[in-house]
C-alpha positions as CSV (number, residue, x, y, z in Angstrom):
1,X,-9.6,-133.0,-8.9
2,X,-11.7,-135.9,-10.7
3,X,-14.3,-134.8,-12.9
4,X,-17.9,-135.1,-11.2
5,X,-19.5,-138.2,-13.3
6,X,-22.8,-137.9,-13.6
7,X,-24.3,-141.0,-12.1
8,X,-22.6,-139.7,-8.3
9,X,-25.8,-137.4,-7.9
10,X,-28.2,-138.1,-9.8
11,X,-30.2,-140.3,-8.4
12,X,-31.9,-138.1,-5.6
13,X,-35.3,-137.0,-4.5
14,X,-35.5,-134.7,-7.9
15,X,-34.9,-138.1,-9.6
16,X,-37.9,-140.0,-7.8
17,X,-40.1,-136.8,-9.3
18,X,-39.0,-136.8,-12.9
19,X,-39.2,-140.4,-13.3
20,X,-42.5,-141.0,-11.2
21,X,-44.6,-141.3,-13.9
22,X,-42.7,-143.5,-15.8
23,X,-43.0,-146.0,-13.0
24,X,-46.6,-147.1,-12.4
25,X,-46.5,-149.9,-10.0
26,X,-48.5,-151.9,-12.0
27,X,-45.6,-151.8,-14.5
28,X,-43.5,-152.9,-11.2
29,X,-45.9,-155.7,-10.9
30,X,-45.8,-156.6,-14.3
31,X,-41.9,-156.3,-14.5
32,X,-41.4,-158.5,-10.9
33,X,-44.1,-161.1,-11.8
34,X,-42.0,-162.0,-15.1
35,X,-38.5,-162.0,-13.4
36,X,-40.2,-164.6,-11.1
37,X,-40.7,-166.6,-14.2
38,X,-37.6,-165.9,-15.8
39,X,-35.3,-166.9,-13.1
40,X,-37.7,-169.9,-12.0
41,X,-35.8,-170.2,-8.3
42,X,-37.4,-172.1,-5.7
43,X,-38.5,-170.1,-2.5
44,X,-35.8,-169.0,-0.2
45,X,-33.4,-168.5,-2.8
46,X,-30.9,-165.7,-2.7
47,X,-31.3,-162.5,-5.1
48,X,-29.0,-159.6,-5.6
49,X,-30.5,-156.5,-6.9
50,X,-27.7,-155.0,-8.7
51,X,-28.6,-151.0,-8.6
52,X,-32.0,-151.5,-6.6
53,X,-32.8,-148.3,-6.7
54,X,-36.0,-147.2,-4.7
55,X,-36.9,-151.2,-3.7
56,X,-39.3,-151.3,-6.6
57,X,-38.5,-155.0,-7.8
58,X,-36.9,-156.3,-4.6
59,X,-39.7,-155.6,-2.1
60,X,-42.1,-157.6,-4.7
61,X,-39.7,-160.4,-5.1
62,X,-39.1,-160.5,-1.3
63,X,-43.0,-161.0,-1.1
64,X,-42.7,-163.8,-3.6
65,X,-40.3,-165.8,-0.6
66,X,-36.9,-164.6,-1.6
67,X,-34.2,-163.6,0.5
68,X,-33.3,-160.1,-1.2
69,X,-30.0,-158.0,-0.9
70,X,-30.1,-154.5,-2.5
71,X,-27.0,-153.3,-3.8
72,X,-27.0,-149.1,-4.6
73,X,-25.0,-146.0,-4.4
74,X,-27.3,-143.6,-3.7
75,X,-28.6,-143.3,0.0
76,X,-31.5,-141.1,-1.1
77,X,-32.9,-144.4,-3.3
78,X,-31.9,-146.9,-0.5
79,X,-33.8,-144.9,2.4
80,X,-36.6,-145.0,-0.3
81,X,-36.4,-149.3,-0.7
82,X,-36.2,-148.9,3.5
83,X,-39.3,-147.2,3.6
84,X,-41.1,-149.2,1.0
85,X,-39.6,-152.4,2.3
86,X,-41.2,-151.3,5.8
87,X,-44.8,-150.5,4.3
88,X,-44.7,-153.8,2.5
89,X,-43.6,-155.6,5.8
90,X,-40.9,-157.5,4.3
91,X,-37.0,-157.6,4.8
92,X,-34.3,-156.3,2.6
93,X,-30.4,-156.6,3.0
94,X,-29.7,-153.0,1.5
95,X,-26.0,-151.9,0.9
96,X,-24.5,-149.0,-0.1
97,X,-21.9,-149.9,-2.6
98,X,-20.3,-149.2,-5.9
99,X,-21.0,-152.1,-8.7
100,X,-18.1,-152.0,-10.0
101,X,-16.5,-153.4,-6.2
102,X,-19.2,-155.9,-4.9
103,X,-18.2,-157.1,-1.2
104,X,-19.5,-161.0,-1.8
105,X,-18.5,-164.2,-3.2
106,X,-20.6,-167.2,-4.7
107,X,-23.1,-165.7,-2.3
108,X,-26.2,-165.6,-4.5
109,X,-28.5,-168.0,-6.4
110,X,-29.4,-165.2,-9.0
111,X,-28.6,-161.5,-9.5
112,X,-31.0,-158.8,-11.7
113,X,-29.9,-155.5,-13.0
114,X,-32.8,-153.5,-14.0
115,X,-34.0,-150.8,-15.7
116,X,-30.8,-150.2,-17.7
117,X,-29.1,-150.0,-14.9
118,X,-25.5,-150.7,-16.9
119,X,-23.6,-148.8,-18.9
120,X,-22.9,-146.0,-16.8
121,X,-19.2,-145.7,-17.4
122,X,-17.2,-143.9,-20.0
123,X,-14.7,-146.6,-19.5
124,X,-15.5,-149.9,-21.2
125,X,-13.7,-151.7,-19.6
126,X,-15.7,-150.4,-16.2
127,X,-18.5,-151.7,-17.6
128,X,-16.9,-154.6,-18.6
129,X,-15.4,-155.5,-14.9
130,X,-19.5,-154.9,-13.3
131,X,-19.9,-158.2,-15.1
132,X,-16.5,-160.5,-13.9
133,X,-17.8,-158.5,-10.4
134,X,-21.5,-160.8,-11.2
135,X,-19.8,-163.7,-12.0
136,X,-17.4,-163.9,-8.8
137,X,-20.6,-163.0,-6.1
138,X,-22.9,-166.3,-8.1
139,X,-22.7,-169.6,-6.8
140,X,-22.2,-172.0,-9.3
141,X,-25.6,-172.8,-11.5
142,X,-26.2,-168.9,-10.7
143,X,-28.1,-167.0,-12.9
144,X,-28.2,-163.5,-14.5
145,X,-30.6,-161.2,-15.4
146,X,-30.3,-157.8,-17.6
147,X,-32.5,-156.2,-18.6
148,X,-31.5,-152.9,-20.7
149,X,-32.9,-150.2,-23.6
150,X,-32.7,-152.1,-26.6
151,X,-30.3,-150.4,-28.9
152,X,-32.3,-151.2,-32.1
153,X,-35.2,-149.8,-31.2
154,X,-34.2,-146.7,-29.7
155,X,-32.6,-146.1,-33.3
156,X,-35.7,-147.1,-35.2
157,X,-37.5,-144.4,-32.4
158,X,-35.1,-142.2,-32.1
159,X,-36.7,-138.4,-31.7
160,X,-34.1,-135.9,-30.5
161,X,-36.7,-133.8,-28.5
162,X,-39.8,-134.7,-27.1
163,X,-41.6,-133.8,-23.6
164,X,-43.7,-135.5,-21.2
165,X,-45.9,-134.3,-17.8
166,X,-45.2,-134.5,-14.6
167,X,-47.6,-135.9,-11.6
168,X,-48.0,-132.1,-10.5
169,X,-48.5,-130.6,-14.0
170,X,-45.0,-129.7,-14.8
171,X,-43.7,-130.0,-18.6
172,X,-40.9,-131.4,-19.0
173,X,-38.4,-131.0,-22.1
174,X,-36.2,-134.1,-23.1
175,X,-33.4,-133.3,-25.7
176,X,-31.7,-136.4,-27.1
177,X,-28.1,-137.2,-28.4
178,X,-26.7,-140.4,-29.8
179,X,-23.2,-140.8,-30.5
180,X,-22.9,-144.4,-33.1
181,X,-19.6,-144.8,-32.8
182,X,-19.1,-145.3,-29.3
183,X,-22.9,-146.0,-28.7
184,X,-23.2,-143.5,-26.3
185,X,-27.1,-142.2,-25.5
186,X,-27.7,-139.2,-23.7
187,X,-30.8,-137.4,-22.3
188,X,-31.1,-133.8,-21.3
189,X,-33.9,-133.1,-19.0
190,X,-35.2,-129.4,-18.4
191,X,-38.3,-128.1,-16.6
192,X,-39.8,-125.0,-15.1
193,X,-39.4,-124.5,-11.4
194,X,-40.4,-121.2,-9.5
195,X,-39.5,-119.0,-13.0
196,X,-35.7,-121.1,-13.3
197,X,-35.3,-123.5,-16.0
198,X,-33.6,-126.2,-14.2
199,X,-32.0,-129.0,-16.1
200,X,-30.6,-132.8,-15.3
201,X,-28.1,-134.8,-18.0
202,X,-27.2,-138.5,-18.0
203,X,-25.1,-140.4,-20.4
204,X,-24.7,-144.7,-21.2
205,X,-24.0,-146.8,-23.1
206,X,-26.3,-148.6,-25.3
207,X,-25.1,-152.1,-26.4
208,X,-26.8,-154.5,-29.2
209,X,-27.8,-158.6,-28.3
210,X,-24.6,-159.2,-29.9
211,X,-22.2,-157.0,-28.0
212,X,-23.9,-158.1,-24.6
213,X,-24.1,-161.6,-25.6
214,X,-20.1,-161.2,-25.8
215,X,-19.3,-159.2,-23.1
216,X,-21.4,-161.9,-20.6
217,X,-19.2,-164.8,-22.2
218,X,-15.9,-162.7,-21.6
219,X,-16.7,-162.7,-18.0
220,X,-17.8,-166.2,-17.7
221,X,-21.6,-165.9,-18.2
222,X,-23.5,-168.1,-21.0
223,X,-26.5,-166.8,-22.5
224,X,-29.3,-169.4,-22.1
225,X,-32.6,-166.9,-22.9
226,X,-33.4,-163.6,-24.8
227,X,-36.7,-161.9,-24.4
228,X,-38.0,-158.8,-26.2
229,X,-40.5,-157.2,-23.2
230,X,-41.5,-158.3,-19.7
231,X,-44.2,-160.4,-21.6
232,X,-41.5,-162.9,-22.8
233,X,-42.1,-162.7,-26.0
234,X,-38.5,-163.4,-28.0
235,X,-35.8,-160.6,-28.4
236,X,-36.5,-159.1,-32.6
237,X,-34.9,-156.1,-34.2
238,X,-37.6,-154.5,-33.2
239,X,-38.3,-155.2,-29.7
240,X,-38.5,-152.6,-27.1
241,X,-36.5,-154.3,-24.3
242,X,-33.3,-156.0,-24.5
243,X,-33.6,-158.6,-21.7
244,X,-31.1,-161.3,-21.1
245,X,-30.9,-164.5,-18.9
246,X,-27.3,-166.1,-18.6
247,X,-25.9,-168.8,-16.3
248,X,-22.4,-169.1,-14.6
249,X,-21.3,-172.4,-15.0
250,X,-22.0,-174.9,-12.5
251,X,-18.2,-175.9,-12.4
């Protein structure tokens, strides 16, 4: 039998919790507001949210006029982007589907991956194939948005245990790990829970502007902007986001 990777569960109702107060929505605003900018489409244009998630970014950009597919492999997040998409009174196309096998072609105007939302498998070439799989659903003149950890700065701020609060009080203990050799980042989460220490693990791949920048030209993507935060201000060594905009050629 396969060994259990650990993106397959983790993203449940326990993951909503522990990650709750990391994602205020004004931060959601914030982040939605300068993807709007980033991608300047005209209204009605079509958007694939590559790992949607709860709906966070795709019920705001839905708002904004676009036509919005989610794309995600957890059911638990996708009944969360229903519900959201529900309250907010917009639609969302939500699918449940792995990134790696993406059931479109030159379907979409733009596509965003968020969050650092990429890196997830132990195989590079896996993570490699998630971008020929963004290439082939773009129409020509498509455009690409990542936005990721940047790699530098998590080195300059790297702290191999710190802890943070939940909504509800809890403490919760974060143990860190970085590998850089094969880049690979990983968290351990634990917290108290009715006397039991329970604990939660995850494990990507961080990648540099350089290594991304090649990777998108590999699978047919050119690099046209580089921005450092969700304020556009331009990608440095030092910036805490590693956001990039690339294009697939228009023939």
């Amino acid at each position: 039998m396969a060994e259990q990777e650990w993106w397959q569960e983790y993203f449940d109702d326990e993951y909503l919790r522990l990650y709750e107060p990391f994602l205020a929505p004004e931060r959601t605003a914030r982040e939605a507001r300068a993807v709007h900018y980033m991608l300047n489409l005209e209204e009605g244009a079509r958007i694939l949210d590559l790992c949607c998630g709860q709906g966070r970014h795709a019920v705001l950009l839905a708002q904004r006029g676009y036509q919005v597919t989610g794309l995600d492999l957890s059911e638990t997040l996708l009944r969360a982007a229903r519900e959201q998409a529900t309250a907010a009174g917009v639609e969302l196309a939500l699918v449940r589907g792995d990134m790696r096998h993406l059931p479109w072609e030159n379907a979409f105007d733009a596509c965003i991956n968020m969050y650092t939302a990429f890196g997830y498998f132990r195989d590079e070439g896996e993570n490699q194939r998630v971008l020929h799989e963004v290439y082939r659903v773009l129409r020509p003149g498509g455009k690409f948005l990542m936005e990721l950890s940047s790699r530098d700065h998590n080195l300059q701020m790297y702290s191999p245990r710190t802890w943070y609060t939940l909504d509800d009080g809890t403490p919760v203990w974060v143990e860190r790990d970085f590998d850089p050799i094969t880049g690979l980042y990983s968290e351990t989460l634990r917290w108290l829970e009715e006397g039991h220490v329970r604990t939660r693990k995850h494990s990507l791949r961080l990648y540099t502007a350089t290594e991304i920048t090649a990777m998108l030209r590999e699978a047919g993507l050119e690099p046209v902007e580089y921005y450092g935060d969700f304020d556009m201000t331009p990608l440095t060594w030092f910036s805490r986001r590693l956001i990039v905009v690339s294009q697939k050629p228009n023939s």
